[in-house]
LODRENLO-320073 format. One record per residue (C-alpha): x, y, z. Coordinates in pm, whole numbers, padded with zeros to 5 digits, always signed. Example, Ala and Ser with C-alpha at 12.3 -4.5 7.8 and 13.67 -1.06 7.14 Angstrom:
BEGIN
+01230-00450+00780/+01367-00106+00714/
END
This chain:
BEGIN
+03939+07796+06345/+03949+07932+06043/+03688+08116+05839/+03605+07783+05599/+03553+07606+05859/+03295+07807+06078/+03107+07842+05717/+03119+07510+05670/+02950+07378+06004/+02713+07700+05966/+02561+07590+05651/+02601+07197+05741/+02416+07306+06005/+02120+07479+05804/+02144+07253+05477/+02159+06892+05585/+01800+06841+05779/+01645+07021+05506/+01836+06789+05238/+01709+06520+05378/+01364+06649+05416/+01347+06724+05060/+01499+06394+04937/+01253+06162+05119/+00945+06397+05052/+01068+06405+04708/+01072+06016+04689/+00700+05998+04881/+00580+06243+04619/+00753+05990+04312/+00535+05692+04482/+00198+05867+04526/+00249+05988+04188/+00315+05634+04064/+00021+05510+04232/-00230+05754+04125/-00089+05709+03718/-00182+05342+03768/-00485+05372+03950/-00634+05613+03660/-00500+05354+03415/-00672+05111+03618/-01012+05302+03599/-00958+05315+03271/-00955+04954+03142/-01243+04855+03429/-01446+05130+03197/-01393+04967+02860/-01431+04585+03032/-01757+04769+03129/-01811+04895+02778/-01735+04530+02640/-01992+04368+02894/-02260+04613+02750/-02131+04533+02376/-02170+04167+02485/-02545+04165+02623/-02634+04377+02356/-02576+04117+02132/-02703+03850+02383/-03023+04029+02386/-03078+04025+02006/-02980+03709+01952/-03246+03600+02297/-03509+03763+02056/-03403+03539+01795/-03395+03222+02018/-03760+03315+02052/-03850+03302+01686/-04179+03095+01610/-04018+03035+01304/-03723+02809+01453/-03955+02643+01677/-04142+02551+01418/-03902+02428+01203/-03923+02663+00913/-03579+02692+00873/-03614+02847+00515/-03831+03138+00642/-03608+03159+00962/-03293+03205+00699/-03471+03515+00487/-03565+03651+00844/-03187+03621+00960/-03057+03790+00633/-03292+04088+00684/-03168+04123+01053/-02783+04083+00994/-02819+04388+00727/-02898+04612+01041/-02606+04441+01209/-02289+04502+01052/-02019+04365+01326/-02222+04062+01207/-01970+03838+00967/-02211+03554+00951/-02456+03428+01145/-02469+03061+01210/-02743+02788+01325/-02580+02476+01447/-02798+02206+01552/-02727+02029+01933/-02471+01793+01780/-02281+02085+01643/-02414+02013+01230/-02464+02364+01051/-02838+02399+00973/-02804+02791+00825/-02511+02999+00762/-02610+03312+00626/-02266+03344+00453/-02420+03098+00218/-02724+03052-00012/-02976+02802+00134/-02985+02473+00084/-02586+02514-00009/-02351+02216+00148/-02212+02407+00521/-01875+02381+00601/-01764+02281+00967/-01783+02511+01187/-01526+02784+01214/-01508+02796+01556/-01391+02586+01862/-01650+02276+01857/-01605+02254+02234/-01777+02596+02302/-02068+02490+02086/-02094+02155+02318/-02052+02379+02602/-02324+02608+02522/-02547+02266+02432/-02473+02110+02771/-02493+02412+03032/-02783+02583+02845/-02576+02934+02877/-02425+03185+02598/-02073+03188+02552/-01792+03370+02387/-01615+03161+02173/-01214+03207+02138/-01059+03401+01861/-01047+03162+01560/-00962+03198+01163/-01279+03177+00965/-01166+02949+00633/-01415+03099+00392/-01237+03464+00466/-00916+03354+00591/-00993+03664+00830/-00952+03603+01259/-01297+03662+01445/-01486+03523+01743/-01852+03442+01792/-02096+03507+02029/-02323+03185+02100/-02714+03171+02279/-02858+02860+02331/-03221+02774+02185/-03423+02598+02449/-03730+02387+02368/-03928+02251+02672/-03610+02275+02829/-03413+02082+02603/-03127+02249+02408/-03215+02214+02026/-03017+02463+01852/-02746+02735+01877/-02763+03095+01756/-02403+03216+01674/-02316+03572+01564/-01973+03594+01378/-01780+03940+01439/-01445+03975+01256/-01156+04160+01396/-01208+04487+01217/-01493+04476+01442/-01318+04437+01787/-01084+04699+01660/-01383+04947+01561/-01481+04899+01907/-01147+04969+02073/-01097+05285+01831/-01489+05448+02021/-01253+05515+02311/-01048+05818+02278/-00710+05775+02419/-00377+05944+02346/-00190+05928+02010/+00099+05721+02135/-00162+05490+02389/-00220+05120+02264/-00547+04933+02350/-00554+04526+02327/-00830+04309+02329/-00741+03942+02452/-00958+03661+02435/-00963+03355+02714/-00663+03190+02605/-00428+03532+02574/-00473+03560+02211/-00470+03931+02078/-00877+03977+01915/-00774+04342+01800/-00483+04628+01880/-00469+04978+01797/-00098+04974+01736/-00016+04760+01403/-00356+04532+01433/-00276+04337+01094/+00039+04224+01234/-00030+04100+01589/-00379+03979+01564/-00402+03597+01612/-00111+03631+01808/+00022+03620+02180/+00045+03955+02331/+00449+04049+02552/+00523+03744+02815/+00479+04057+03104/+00093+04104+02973/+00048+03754+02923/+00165+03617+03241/-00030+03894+03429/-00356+03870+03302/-00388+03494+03310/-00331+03505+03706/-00501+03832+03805/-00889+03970+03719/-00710+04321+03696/-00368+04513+03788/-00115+04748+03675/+00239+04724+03587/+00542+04792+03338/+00611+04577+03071/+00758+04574+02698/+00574+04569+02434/+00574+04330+02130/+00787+04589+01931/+01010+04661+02214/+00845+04935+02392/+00857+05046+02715/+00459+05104+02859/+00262+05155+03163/+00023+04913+03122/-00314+04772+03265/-00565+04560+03175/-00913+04443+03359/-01067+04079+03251/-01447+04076+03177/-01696+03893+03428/-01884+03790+03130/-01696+03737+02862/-01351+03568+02982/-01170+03846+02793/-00932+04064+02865/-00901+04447+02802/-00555+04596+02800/-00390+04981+02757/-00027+05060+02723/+00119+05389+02813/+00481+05485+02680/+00658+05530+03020/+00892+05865+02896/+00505+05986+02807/+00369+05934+03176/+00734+05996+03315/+00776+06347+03155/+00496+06462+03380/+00681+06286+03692/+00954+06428+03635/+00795+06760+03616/+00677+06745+03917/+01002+06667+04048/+01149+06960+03920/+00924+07168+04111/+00954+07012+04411/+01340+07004+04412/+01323+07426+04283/+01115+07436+04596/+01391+07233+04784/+01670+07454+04635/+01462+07775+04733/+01478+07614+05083/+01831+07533+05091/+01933+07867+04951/+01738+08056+05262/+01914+07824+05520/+02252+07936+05343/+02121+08308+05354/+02074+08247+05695/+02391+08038+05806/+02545+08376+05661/+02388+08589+05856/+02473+08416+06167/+02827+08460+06055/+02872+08801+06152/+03104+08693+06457/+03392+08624+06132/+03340+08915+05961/+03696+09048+06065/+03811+08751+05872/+03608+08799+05596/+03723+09203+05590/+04098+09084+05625/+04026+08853+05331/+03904+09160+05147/+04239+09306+05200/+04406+09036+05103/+04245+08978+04772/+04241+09328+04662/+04650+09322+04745/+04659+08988+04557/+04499+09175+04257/+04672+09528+04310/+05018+09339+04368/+05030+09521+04715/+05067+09408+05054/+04793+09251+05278/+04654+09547+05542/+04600+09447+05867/+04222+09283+05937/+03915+09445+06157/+03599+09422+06260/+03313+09611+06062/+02944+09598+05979/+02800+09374+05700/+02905+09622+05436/+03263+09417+05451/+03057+09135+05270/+02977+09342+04988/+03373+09436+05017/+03442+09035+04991/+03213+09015+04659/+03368+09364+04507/+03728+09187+04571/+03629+08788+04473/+03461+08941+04146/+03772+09151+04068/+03971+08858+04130/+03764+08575+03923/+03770+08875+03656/+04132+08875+03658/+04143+08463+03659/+03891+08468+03402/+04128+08661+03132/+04403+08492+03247/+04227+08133+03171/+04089+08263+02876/+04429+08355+02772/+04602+08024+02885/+04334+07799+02702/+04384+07951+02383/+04770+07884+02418/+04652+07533+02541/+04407+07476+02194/+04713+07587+02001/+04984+07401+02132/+04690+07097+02147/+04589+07149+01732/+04993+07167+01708/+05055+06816+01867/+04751+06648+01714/+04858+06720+01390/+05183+06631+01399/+05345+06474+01108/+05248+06096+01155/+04965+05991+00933/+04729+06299+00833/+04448+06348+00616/+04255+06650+00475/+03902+06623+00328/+03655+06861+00232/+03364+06992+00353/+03151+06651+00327/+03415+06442+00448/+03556+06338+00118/+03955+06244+00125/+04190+06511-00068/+04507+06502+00059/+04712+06148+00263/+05095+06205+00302/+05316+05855+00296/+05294+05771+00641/+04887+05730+00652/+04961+05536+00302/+05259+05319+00460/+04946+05247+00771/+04655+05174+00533/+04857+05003+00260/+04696+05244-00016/+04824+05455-00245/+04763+05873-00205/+04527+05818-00582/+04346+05546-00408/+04237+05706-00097/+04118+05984-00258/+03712+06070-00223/+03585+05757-00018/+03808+05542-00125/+04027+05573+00212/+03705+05368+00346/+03838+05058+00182/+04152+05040+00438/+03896+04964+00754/+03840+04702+00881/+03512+04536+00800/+03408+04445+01148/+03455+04849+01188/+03369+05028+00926/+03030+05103+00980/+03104+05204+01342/+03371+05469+01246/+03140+05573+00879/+02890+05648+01146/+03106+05845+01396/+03241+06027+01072/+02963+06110+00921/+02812+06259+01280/+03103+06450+01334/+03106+06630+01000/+02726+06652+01038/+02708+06835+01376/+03045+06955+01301/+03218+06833+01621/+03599+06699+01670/+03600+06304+01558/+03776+06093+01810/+03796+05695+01716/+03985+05374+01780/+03983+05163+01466/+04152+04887+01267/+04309+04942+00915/+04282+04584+00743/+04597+04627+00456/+04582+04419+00154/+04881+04158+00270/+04620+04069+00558/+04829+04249+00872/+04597+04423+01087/+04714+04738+01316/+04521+04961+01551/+04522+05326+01514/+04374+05588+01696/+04266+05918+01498/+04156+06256+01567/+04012+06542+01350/+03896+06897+01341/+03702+07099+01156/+03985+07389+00906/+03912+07730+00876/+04048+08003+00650/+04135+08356+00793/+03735+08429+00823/+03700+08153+01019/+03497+07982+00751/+03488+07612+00742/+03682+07474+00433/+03701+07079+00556/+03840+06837+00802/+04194+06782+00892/+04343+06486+01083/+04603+06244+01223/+04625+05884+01252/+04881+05670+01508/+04957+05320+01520/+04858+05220+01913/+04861+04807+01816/+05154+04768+02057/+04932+04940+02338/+04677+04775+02254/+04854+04410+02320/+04995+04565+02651/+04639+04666+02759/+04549+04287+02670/+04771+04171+02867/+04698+04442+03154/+04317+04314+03205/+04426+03968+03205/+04678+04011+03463/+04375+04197+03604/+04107+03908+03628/+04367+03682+03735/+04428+03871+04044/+04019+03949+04098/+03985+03585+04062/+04291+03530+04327/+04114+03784+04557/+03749+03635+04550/+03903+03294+04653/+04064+03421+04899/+03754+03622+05043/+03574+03278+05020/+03849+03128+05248/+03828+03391+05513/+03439+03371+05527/+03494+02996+05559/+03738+03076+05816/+03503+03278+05958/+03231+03020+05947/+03443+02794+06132/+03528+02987+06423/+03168+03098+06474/+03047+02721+06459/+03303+02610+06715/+03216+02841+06952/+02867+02805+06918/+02806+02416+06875/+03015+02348+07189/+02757+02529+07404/+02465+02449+07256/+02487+02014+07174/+02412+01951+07550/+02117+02141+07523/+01965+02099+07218/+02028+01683+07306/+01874+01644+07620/+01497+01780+07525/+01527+01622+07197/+01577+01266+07373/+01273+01327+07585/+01068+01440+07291/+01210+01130+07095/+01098+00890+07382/+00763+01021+07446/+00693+00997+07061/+00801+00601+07022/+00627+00570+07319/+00309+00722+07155/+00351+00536+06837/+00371+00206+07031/+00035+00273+07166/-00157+00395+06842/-00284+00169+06620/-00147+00203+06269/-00510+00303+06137/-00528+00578+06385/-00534+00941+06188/-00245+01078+06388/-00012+00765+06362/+00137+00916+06029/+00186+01242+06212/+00381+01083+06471/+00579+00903+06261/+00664+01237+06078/+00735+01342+06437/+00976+01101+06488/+01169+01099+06215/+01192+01462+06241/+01314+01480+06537/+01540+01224+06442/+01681+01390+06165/+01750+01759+06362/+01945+01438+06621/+02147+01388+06318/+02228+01747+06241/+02331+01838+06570/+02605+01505+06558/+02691+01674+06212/+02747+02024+06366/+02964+01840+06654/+03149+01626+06411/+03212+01891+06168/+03330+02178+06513/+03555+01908+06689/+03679+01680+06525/+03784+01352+06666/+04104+01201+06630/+04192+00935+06355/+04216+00591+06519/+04408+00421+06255/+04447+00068+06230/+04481-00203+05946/+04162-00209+05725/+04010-00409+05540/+03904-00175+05223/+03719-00476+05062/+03506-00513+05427/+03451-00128+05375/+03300-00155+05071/+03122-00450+05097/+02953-00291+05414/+02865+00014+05316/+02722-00078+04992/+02530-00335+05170/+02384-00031+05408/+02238+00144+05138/+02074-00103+04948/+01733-00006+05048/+01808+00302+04866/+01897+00208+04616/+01617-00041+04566/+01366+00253+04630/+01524+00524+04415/+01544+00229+04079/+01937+00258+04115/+02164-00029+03935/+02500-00043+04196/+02833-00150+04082/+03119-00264+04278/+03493-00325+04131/+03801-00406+04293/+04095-00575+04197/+04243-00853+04324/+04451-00859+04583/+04379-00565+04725/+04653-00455+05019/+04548-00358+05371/+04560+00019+05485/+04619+00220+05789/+04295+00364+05835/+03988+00472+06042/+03739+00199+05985/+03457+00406+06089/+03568+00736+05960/+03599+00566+05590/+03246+00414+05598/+03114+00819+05741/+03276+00924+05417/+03182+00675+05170/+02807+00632+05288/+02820+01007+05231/+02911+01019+04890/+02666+00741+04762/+02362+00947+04954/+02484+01250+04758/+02487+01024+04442/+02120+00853+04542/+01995+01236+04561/+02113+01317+04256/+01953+01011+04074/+01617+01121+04218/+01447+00928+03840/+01693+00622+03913/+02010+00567+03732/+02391+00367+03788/+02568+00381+04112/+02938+00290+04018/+03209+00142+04304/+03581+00146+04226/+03871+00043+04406/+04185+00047+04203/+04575+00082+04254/+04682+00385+04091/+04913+00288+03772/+05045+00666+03741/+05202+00633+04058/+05563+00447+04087/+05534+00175+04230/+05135+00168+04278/+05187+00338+04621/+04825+00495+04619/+04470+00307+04651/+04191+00528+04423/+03832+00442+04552/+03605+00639+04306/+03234+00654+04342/+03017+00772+04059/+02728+00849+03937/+02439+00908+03638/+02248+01188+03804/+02198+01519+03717/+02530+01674+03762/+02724+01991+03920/+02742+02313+03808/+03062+02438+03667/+03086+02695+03903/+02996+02491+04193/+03247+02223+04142/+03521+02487+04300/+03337+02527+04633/+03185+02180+04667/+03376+02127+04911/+03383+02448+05146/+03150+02434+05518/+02766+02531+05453/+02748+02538+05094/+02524+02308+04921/+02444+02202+04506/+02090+02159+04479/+02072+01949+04825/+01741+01877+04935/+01817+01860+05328/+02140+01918+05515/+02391+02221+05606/+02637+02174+05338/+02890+02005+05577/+02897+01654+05429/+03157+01678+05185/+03373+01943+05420/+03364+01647+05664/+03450+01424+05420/+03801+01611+05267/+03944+01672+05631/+03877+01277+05687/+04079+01231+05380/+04360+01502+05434/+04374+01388+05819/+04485+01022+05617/+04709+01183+05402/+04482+01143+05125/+04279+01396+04901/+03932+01375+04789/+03871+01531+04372/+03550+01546+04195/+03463+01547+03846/+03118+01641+03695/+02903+01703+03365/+02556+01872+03392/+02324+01565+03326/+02563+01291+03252/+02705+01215+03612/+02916+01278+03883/+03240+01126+04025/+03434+01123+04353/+03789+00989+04369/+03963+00914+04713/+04322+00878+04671/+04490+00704+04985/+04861+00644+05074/+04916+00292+05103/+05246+00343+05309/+05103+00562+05572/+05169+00445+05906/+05023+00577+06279/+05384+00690+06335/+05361+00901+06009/+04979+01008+06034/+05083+01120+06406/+05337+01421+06254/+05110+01520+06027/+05016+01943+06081/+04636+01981+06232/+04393+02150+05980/+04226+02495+06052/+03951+02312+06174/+04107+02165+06431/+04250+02436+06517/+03972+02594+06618/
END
């Protein structure tokens, strides 16, 4: 064996368990950390719902002392007003303060002078009745107070008198308010605190108040706090941000107090967390390969004769003969690997500077080339960049070589330009030059920074080349490419089906016999129950559900048994008129449930066809279920039978069945028919229309659907009307049958 191979297991040996060690400790670590961020956040917003609870029953309280006021109860509403003024200049969140009678009519609003005409109220009229009719404050929603235009929110307290609800004390507080109060809690700079009220309007927001306030917070926030008291979670922001956020809903209030986190801000400490741990990992790994080495010992003839070998590679002499030795031949190996990567070094060093100049050599060949200066302005276009842009050399000169792009480009290559000669890197673009006579071509072009002897930068210079003809063959290239991804996904459909099928046979066979036999007995005992319970009895509607049920997993079984063995067409002359008129007649109690018109046509005349009676009705008594299921709001079944006028000599019968439902994908319509797959089927397996298109093949026939989403669906059966049981009897068995 040789010696990279006993190094290799040795370290395998060492690294692995500890790689794997580190990587799921690593991803533990990641999830507690996770966890604990949210949980903090989570303490967080439960503190300031807490805060806003006590901001609340402060206010509750002084307006209680109000409700208490001998001067309300004794209807001196004039002395009440003065007292109300004096108390809302020691309350400044106050806006207004408001006395609406129990029918809602504003008795004082300290906004105005007394005696003034009121307004309506600002707020929501159905938390005033609220307050009047349960007797309890309330926090009214945020609303837009008309005599400021500004958004606020009141607080309301009933006034009781002998238990009877005679007026309401409201205290307006504006926005700026809300937002003073979410700016006492000292969070970080880039941290944004929300304040919803009970219908998911923002009350106040640290980050750009003016412009979201009145409005509905991100759909992430919004749809979380409407179903849960509290919880934490990522989400965007209304300005496209990505947070951490968390919110807690107050008990009292109905509202809803939010914090957003950037994520790179609570990430950066993640991930610095993870660096330690994997420098801890990489200490650990290092060690195991310290000590996978020192187990090697029993190579280090190997590693000596190596030594020998690369000090004769380097010397140009021959290779002396290897031996065993103590460890100091490692330190040989080192001495002759560093010698050698010295060596390769120079010579690299050496071969890439031949390789930049052969490289700057190339680029700048003479196609199209371009010099500018140092700020990227053009000086200098020979003919062949002019015969490409359709410009002369005077008028590309300074920016006006910008005029030959292509608008739809221009200000992604201007950008890339004006980056490279920024950071003073190599520009590297794909573009379009648009020339005046309206031919577009596609050019690729490359440019480096030119230096003088000092190596001083003096400007840019660059090459253009026409790549339109590569550019049509790489067209052409990815559509040859989907066509054949599209080829290949059809045909790993067909082998799952395939797959599908096999399985089923196999499976069905063995199983029918016992699946039928204790589904009889539990179908016998039930219509025997059902026979003796009354119809009023409670569990008569169960057993009902029972039976039908059991009646129904009966049916799927038979479908399973159809669909895995097939039985032989039995063709005779048929009646397709008979067909119809049966089958049409056996769903009618459908269609009189679902509110679906039916239509039957079918010309005169009509010619008799070798078919399978029975099979014909399975298949058409299939397709107008599907159609009834897909008219689930009623709608138009239509029945056609028709002699197909593109064919010579009308030597095909088209029965189409449509309807007005709700449609098919277009996606679907491709595997509609294929075992097990089902379009927005309420019950079944998906086996229905598979049944129906080997019925139809094993007549010669073919089934085809067409279908727009919510204008209809249609099925069309075409049938050969000179196929004979002699003919039918030659005809090649399908896969199915196969199996």
């Amino acid at each position: 064996m040789k010696i990279r191979s006993h190094l290799m297991i040795l370290v395998l040996g060492a690294v692995l368990p500890l790689f794997a060690f580190s990587a799921a400790m690593t991803t533990i670590f990641w999830r507690e950390q996770r966890r604990s961020v949210e949980e903090r956040f989570l303490e967080r917003v439960r503190a300031m719902t807490n805060a806003l609870d006590r901001e609340l029953d402060g206010q509750i309280e002084v307006l209680s002392v109000l409700a208490q006021s001998e001067l309300l109860r004794s209807a001196k509403i004039k002395e009440f007003y003065e007292h109300i003024k004096r108390i809302r200049e020691g309350e400044r969140s106050w806006r207004t303060f408001i006395v609406p009678d129990h029918s809602g009519q504003q008795l004082i609003n300290v906004a105005f002078p007394f005696g003034a005409p009121l307004p309506a109220l600002p707020m929501d009229g159905a938390t005033v009745k609220r307050v009047v009719t349960t007797g309890q404050f309330a926090v009214s929603p945020l609303f837009k107070d008309p005599t400021t235009n500004n958004f606020a929110a009141a607080i309301l307290l009933p006034v009781k008198l002998d238990e009877t609800v005679t007026h309401v004390l409201a205290a307006v507080i504006e926005n700026s308010s809300w937002l003073d109060f979410l700016a006492r809690f000292p969070v970080a700079r880039d941290t944004t605190m929300t304040l919803l009220d009970q219908n998911g309007l923002i009350v106040a927001q640290t980050l750009n108040n003016a412009s979201w306030v009145g409005r509905y917070p991100a759909s992430v926030l919004l749809e979380n706090s409407r179903h849960t008291i509290e919880a934490a979670y990522p989400s965007v922001g209304l300005e496209g941000q990505d947070f951490y956020t968390a919110h807690s809903r107050s008990k009292l209030s109905g509202w809803t107090v939010a914090t957003g986190v950037p994520q790179n801000a609570v990430e950066r400490g993640l991930r610095d967390s993870m660096l330690a741990m994997a420098a801890g990992a990489t200490a650990a790994l290092l060690l195991a390969v310290g000590l996978a080495l020192l187990f090697g010992r029993q190579i280090a003839r190997s590693v000596s004769g190596l030594t020998r070998f690369a000090h004769a590679l380097t010397d140009g002499k021959p290779a002396e003969p290897m031996a065993f030795s103590n460890v100091a031949e490692v330190n040989e190996v080192a001495e002759a690997f560093e010698a050698a990567r010295t060596e390769r070094h120079f010579r690299e060093s050496a071969l890439r500077r031949s390789e930049e100049k052969f490289r700057a050599l190339t680029s700048h060949a003479p196609v199209g080339i371009f010099l500018t200066d140092l700020k990227g302005d053009c000086i200098f276009v020979n003919q062949s960049w002019c015969a490409m842009a359709g410009l002369s050399a005077e008028q590309a000169q300074g920016q006006g070589w910008r005029n030959a792009i292509h608008p739809e480009d221009c200000e992604r290559v201007l950008a890339q330009w004006d980056t490279a000669i920024r950071r003073r890197f190599p520009f590297r673009c794909e573009y379009r030059f648009l020339r005046p006579d309206g031919s577009v071509s596609w050019l690729q072009a490359s440019a480096v920074e030119l230096s003088d002897l000092d190596d001083s930068a003096i400007g840019h210079i660059g090459t253009v080349s026409n790549i339109t003809e590569l550019k049509l063959a790489e067209e052409a290239l990815r559509g040859s490419e989907d066509q054949l991804r599209r080829q290949a996904q059809e045909l790993e459909q067909q082998l799952i089906a395939s797959g599908r099928l096999v399985s089923l046979g196999e499976v069905t066979a063995s199983m029918a016999h016992e699946f039928n036999n204790p589904l009889g007995i539990v179908m016998g005992f039930v219509q025997e129950l059902i026979i003796e319970t009354d119809g009023s009895d409670p569990r008569y509607q169960s057993l009902k559900i029972i039976d039908e049920e059991t009646k129904r997993c009966q049916r799927i079984i038979q479908e399973l048994l159809q669909f895995a063995r097939p039985g032989n067409s039995e063709l005779s002359l048929t009646n397709i008129r008979e067909v119809i008129d049966k089958t049409v007649a056996m769903v009618k109690n459908h269609l009189f449930k679902q509110q679906i018109e039916s239509t039957v046509e079918m010309d005169e005349n009509l010619p008799r066809i070798y078919a399978d009676y029975r099979q014909l009705e399975q298949v058409l008594l299939n397709l107008y279920l599907n159609a009834i299921d897909a008219m689930p709001n009623g709608g138009k079944l239509t029945v056609k039978v028709t002699l197909d006028p593109q064919v010579e000599l009308a030597k095909q019968m088209v029965i189409t069945v449509a309807d007005s439902g709700i449609g098919i994908e277009k996606e679907d319509l491709q595997k509609i028919f294929q075992p097990f797959f089902t379009a927005k089927k309420r019950r079944g397996l998906g086996l229905g229309l598979s049944i129906c298109q080997r019925i139809i093949k094993n007549h010669g026939g073919r089934i085809e659907v067409q279908s727009e989403l919510g204008k209809g669906t249609t099925f069309a059966i075409y049938l050969d009307l000179q196929r004979t049981p002699d003919s039918a009897d030659r005809v090649e068995p399908t896969a199915t049958q196969r199996v």
